[in-house]
C-alpha positions as CSV (number, residue, x, y, z in Angstrom):
1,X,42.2,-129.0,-142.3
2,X,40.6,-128.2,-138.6
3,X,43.4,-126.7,-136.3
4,X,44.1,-127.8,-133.2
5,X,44.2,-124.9,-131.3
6,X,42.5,-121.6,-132.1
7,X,44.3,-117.9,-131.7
8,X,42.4,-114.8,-131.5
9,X,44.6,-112.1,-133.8
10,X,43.2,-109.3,-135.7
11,X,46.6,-109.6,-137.9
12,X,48.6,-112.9,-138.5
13,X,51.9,-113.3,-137.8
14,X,54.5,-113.3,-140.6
15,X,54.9,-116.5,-142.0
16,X,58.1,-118.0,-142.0
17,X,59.4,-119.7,-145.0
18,X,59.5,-123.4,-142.8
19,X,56.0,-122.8,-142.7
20,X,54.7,-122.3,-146.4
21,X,53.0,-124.9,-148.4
22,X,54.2,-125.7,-151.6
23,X,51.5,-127.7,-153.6
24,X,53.4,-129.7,-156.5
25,X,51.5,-131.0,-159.5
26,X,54.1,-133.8,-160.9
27,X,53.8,-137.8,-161.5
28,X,57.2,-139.7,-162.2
29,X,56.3,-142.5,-165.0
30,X,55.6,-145.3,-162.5
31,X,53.7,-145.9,-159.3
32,X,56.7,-147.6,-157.4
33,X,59.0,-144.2,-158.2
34,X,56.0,-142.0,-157.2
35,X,56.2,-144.0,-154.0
36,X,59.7,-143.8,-153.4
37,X,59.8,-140.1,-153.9
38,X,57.3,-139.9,-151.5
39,X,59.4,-141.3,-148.4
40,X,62.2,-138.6,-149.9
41,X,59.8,-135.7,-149.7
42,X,59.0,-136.9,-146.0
43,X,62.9,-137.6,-145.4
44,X,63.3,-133.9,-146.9
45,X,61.1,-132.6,-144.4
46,X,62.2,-134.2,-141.5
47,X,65.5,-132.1,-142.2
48,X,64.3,-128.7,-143.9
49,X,60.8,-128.6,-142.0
50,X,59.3,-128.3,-145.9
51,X,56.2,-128.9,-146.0
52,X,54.7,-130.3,-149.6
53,X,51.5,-131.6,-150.9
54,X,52.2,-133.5,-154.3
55,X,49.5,-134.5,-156.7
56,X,50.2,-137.3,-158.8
57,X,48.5,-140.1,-161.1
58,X,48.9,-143.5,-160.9
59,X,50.4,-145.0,-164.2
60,X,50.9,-148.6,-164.9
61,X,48.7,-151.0,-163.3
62,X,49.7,-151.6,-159.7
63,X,48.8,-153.2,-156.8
64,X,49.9,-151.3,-153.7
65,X,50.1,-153.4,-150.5
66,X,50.1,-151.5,-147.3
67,X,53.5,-151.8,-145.1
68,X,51.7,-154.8,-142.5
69,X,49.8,-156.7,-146.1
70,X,51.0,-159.8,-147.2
71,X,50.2,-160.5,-151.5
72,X,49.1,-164.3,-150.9
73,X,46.2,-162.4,-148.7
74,X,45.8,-159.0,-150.5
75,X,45.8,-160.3,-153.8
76,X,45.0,-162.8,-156.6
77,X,48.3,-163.8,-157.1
78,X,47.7,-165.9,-160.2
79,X,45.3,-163.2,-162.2
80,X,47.8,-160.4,-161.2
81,X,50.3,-162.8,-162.7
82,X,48.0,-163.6,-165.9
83,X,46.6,-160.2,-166.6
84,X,50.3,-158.5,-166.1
85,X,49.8,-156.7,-162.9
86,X,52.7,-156.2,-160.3
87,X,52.7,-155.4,-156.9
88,X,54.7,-153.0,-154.5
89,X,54.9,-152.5,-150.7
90,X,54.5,-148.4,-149.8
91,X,56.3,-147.7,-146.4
92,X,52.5,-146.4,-144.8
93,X,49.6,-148.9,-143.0
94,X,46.4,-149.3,-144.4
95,X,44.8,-151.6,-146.9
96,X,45.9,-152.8,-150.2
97,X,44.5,-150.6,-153.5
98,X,45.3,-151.2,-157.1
99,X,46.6,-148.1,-158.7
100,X,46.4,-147.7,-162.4
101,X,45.9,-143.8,-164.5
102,X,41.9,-142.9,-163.3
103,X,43.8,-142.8,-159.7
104,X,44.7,-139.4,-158.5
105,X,47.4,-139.5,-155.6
106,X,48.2,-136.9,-152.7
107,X,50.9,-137.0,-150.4
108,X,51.4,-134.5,-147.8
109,X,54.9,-134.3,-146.2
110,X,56.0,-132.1,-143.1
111,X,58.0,-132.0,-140.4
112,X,56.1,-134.0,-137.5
113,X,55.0,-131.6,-135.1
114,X,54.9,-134.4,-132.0
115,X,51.3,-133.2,-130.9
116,X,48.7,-134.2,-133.8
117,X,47.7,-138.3,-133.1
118,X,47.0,-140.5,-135.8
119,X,43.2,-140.0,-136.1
120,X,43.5,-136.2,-135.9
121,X,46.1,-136.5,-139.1
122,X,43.2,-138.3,-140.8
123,X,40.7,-135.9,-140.2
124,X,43.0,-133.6,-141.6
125,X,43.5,-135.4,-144.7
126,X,39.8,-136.1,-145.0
127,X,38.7,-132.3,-144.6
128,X,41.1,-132.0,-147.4
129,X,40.0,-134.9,-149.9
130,X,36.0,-133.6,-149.0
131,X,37.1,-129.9,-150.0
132,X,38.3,-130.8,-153.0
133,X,35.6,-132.9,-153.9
134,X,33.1,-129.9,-153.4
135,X,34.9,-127.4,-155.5
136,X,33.9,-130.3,-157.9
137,X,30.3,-130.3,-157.1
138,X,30.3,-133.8,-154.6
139,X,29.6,-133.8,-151.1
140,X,31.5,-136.1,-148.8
141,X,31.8,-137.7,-145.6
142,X,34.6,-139.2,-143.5
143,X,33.9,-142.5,-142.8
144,X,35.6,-145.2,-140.7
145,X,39.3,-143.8,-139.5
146,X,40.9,-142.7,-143.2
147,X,38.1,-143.1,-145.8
148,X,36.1,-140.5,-147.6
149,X,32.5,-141.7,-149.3
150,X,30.0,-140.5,-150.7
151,X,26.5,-141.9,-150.6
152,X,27.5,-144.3,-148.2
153,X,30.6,-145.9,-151.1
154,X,34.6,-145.1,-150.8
155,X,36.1,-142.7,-153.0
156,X,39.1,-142.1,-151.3
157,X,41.4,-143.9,-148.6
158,X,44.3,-142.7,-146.8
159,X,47.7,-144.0,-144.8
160,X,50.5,-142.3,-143.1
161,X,53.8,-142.9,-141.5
162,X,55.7,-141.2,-138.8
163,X,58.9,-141.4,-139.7
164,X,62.3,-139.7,-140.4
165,X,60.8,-137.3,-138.0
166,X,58.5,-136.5,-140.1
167,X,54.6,-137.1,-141.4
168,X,54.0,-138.8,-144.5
169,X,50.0,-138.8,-145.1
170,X,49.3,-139.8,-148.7
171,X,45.8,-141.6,-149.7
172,X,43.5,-141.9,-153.1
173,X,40.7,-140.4,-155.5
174,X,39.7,-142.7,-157.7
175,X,38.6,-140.5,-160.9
176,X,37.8,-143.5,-163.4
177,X,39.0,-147.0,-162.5
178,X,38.1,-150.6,-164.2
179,X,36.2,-152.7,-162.2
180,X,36.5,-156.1,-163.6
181,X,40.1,-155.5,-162.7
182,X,40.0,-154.3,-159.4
183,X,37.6,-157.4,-158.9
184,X,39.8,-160.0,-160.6
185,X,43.2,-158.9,-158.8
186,X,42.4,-157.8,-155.4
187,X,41.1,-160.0,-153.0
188,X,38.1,-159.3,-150.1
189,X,40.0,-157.5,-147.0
190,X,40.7,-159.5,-144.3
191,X,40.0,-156.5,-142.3
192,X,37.2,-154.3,-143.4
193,X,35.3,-150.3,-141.7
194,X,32.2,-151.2,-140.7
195,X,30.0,-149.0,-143.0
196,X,31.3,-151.4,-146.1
197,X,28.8,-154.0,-144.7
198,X,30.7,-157.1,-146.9
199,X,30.5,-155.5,-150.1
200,X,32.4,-156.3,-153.0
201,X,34.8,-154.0,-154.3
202,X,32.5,-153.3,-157.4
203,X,29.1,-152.4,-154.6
204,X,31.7,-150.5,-151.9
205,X,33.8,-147.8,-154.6
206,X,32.3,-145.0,-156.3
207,X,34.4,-142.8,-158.9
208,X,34.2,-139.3,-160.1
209,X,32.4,-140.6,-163.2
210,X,29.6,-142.6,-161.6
211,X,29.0,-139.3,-159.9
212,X,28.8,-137.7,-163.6
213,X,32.1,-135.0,-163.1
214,X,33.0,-134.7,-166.3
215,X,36.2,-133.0,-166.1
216,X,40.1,-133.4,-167.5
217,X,43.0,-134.4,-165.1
218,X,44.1,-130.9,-165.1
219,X,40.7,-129.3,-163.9
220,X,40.3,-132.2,-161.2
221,X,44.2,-131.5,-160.4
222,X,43.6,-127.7,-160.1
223,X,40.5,-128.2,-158.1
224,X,42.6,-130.3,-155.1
225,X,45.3,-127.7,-155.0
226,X,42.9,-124.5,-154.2
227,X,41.0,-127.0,-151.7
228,X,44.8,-127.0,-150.3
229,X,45.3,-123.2,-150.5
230,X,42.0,-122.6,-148.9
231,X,43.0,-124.9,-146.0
232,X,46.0,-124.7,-145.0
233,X,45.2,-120.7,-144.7
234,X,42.3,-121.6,-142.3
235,X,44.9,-124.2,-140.4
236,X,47.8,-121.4,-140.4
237,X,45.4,-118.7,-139.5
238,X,43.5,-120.3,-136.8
239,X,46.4,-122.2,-135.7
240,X,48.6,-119.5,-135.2
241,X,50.3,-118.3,-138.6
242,X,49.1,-116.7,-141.3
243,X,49.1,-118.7,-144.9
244,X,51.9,-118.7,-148.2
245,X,50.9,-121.1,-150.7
246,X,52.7,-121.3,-153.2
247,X,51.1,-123.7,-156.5
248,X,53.9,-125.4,-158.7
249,X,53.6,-127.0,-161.8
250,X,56.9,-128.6,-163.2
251,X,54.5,-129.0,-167.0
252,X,54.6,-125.1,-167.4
253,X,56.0,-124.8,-170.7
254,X,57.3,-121.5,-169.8
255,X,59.0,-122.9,-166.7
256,X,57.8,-123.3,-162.7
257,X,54.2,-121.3,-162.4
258,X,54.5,-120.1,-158.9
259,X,51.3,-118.4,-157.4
260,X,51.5,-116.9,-154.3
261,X,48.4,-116.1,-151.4
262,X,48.7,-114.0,-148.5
């Protein structure tokens, strides 16, 4: 993530304990309770000044409508109906995406710091999405205001909400996803970035296995959260702080793995 102001210090500051990022590897068992702890996470911050990144999967098939998307537009109301696909409304802008388990999740939740605008946020999220991407061997692009592509196709979109007084900025990488389905249940955006050029979903998205990353969840998982380390110690150090990440993983058989890097 690019700061917004840069500091000259030979030594950092202490960081305070309001200012570390905690980067949490955990997926509840459906998409609509990921969602909802996602707005408690942002509530959370609004009052502790926390700030988290959670990395999650999507689980049961589910079409995600942003907060201004109506389903008789966004979607195929009869084949989500036929095919057994529900839909849910997430508390962000942004288009409509149909999560099911080749969709890895982010959401980063702070206290809202009154001077970053909306497009800066999603530069933010985008340097992170493309930093992960590389320590997976794929270069990437921002593109439009909140998608990342590569090659010219989206692999990645992004929302957020300023609420609670707070930022919730949560978005997409789609690892494996089917295509038939996407196609059969999600309509053609009323509203699309410009670079898509009117191309069906199946032309327009890219996965990390068209690009050949053969990798398991855990590897593509571990490869976001040091892309997350490595930037929010760049955004802490240049910004004014110095960096404390700390990584958590609530799957640890022996309990919460907590690694620290100052």
């Amino acid at each position: 993530m690019q700061p917004t102001s840069v500091a000259v210090s030979p030594k950092p500051p202490p960081v305070r304990a309001s200012e570390a990022l905690e980067v949490i590897r955990w997926s509840e068992p459906t998409v609509e309770m990921n969602l909802v702890l996602d707005e408690h996470l942002a509530q959370c911050a609004g009052r502790t000044g926390r700030h988290i990144l959670r990395l999650w999967w999507g689980s049961n098939t589910t079409a995600v409508l942003g907060c201004g998307d109506k389903p008789e537009v966004a979607l195929n109301l009869d084949e989500c109906k036929r095919r057994g696909v529900g839909w849910v409304k997430r508390v962000t802008g942004g288009g409509t995406v149909l999560q099911m388990p080749g969709v890895l999740n982010y959401s980063y939740t702070a206290p809202d710091p009154g001077f970053l605008d909306i497009r800066r946020t999603f530069e933010q999220g985008a340097e992170f999405i493309k930093s992960g991407l590389a320590q997976l061997g794929i270069e990437a692009q921002q593109r439009g205001i909140s998608d990342v592509a590569v090659g010219g196709r989206k692999i990645s979109g992004n929302a957020q909400a300023r609420k609670w007084r707070a930022i919730l900025l949560h978005g997409t990488i789609l690892v494996d996803v089917d295509y038939d389905l996407v196609a059969a249940v999600l309509r053609h955006p009323a509203k699309e970035p410009d670079y898509r050029r009117h191309r069906c979903h199946g032309e327009f998205i890219v996965t990390l296995r068209d690009l050949g990353v053969i990798a398991s969840a855990a590897e593509i998982e571990a490869a976001f959260a040091r892309a997350a380390a490595v930037l929010y110690h760049r955004f802490l150090w240049q910004g004014r702080m110095c960096m404390e990440a700390a990584v958590l993983n609530p799957f640890e058989a022996t309990g919460r793995l907590e690694v620290r890097i100052v």
